[in-house]
N, C-alpha and C positions, 0 to 999 in steps of 0.2 A: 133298448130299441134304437136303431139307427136312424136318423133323419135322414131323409128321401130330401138329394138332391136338386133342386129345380131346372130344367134345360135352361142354358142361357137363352135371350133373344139373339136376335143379329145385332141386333145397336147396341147389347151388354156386350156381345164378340168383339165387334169393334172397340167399343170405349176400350176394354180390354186391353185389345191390342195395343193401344193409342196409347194405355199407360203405363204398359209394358216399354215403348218405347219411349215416351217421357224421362223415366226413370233411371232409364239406361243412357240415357244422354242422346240416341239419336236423331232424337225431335228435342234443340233448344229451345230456350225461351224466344220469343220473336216470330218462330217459325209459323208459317202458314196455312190452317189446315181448308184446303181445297174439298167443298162433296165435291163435284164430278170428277175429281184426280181419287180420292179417297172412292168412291165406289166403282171406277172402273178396278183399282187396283184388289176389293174383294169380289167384286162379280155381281154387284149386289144395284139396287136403286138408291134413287137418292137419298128416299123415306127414311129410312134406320141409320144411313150416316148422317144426316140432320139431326134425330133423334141422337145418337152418339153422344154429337159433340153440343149437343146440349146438356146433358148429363153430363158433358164433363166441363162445360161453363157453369153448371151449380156446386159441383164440387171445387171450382176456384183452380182446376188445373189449366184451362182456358179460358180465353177472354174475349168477347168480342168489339172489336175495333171499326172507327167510324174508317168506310172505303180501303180497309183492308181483310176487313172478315173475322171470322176466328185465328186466333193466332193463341202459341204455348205461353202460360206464363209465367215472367218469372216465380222463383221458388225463393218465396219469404221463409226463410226457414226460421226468423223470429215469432213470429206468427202462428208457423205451426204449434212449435212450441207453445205458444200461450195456450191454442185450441187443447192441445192435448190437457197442459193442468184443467183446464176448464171442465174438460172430460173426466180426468179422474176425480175430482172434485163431485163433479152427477153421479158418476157410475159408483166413486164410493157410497152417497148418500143412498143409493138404489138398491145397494148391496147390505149397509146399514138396514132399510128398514124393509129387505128382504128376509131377511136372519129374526128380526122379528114379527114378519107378516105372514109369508107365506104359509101354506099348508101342508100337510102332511103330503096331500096329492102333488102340489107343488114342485116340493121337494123331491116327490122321485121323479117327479117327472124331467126336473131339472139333472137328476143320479142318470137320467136315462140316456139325457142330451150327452152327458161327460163320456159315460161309458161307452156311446157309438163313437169316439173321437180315435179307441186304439186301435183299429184296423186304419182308420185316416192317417194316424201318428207313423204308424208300420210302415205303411205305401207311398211314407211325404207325396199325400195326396193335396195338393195344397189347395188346391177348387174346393174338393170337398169339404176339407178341413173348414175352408174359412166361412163358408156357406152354415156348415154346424156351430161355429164359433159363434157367427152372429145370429142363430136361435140362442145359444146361448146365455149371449148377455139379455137378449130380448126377451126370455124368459124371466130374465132377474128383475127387466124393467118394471114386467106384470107384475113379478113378484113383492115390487115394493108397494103397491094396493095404492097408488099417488099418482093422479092423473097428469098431474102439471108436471113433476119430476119426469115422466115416463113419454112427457112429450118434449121435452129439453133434451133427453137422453136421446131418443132416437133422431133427431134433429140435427147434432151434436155427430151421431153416429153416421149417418149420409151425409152429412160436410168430410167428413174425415175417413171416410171408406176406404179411397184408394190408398191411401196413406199407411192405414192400417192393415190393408190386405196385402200390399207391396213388402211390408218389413216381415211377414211371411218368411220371405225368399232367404234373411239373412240365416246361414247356416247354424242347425239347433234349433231354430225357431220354434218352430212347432213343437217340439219336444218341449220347449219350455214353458211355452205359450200353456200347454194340456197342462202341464204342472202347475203351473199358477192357476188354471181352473179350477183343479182340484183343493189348493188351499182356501180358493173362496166357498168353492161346496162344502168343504166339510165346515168352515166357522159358519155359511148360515143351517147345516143340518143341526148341528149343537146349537143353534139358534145366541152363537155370539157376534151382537152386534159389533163391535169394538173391531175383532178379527176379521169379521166380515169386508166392515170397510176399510182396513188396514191392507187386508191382502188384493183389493180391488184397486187401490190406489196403487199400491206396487206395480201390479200386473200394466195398466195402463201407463206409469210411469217410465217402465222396462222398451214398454213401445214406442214412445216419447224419444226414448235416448238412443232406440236401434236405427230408428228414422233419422235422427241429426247424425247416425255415424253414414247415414248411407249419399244421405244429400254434402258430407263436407268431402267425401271422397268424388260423387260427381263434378265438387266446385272445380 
């Protein structure tokens, strides 16, 4: 079964955009981001680009400054780094006692998630893709039947969003990206824990080092 999509809002468009441009270096660290220069230039009210760039002051890509505003920030790329072990560390343990918790229903449901990914994989549809991706892990998070973990995990997983949805773009991505899902699907469908979170630590780790190749070429 494929996952249905969700229309973006106007203020996911924008943050979007925002860290599209981020990334790309057009907006450095410093920079200023203006609503009324930012919504004349999508058409839009203030409303949603407020919203925006507050989401992306929770994600730690902006910041806001006393009598300067929101401004880009810089990019700790030591720090990412930490987040991410930090990450695969949860999402291993998620995926650990998903392999042993989850259900049979579970489980396919989670075969279900994987299988809509190769029409996404075929089209580098990468909205798509990444929108399914993160049912995916959030599947796993339910799957691990552990409240506290599943909320560190998602927690963990909206600090580090754009991060993770940006290294996307590095070419193969997604191709590799859906392969590494697959290794974690099948060690929790055999229900081994060991493989489970081995191949979940990987996958995250993979992320980890696409990001520090993309942040040392913008230095």
């Amino acid at each position: 079964m494929n996952e249905q999509k969700r229309p973006a809002t106007r203020a996911e468009e924008i943050r979007q955009a925002i860290e599209g441009e981020i990334f790309q270096g057009s907006l450095r660290p410093g920079s200023r981001l203006d609503e009324e220069s930012l919504a004349a230039r999508f058409g839009l009210s203030r409303t949603p680009v407020r919203e925006a760039i507050l989401q992306l002051v929770h994600s730690g890509l902006v910041v806001k400054k006393p009598r300067q505003g929101a401004v880009v920030a810089p990019l700790d790329l030591h720090r990412m780094v930490q987040l991410f072990e930090v990450m695969s560390e949860i999402e291993g343990l998620c995926a650990r006692y998903a392999a042993r918790r989850m259900s049979p229903d579970e489980k396919g449901r989670l075969a279900e998630l994987h299988a809509g990914g190769v029409s996404l994989r075929e089209a580098h549809d990468l909205d798509g893709y990444y929108a399914l991706n993160r049912a995916f892990h959030d599947a796993i998070y339910d799957g691990s039947h552990n409240d506290v973990l599943r909320e560190m995990a998602r927690s963990l997983f909206a600090r580090l969003a754009p991060y993770r949805r940006y290294q996307l773009n590095h070419p193969r991505r997604i191709e590799g990206s859906y392969a590494e899902h697959g290794e974690v699907l099948a060690a929790i469908q055999a229900a081994d824990p060991d493989q489970a979170q081995a191949a979940m630590r990987k996958h995250l780790t993979i992320q980890a080092d696409i990001f520090a190749e993309f942040v040392s070429i913008m230095s």
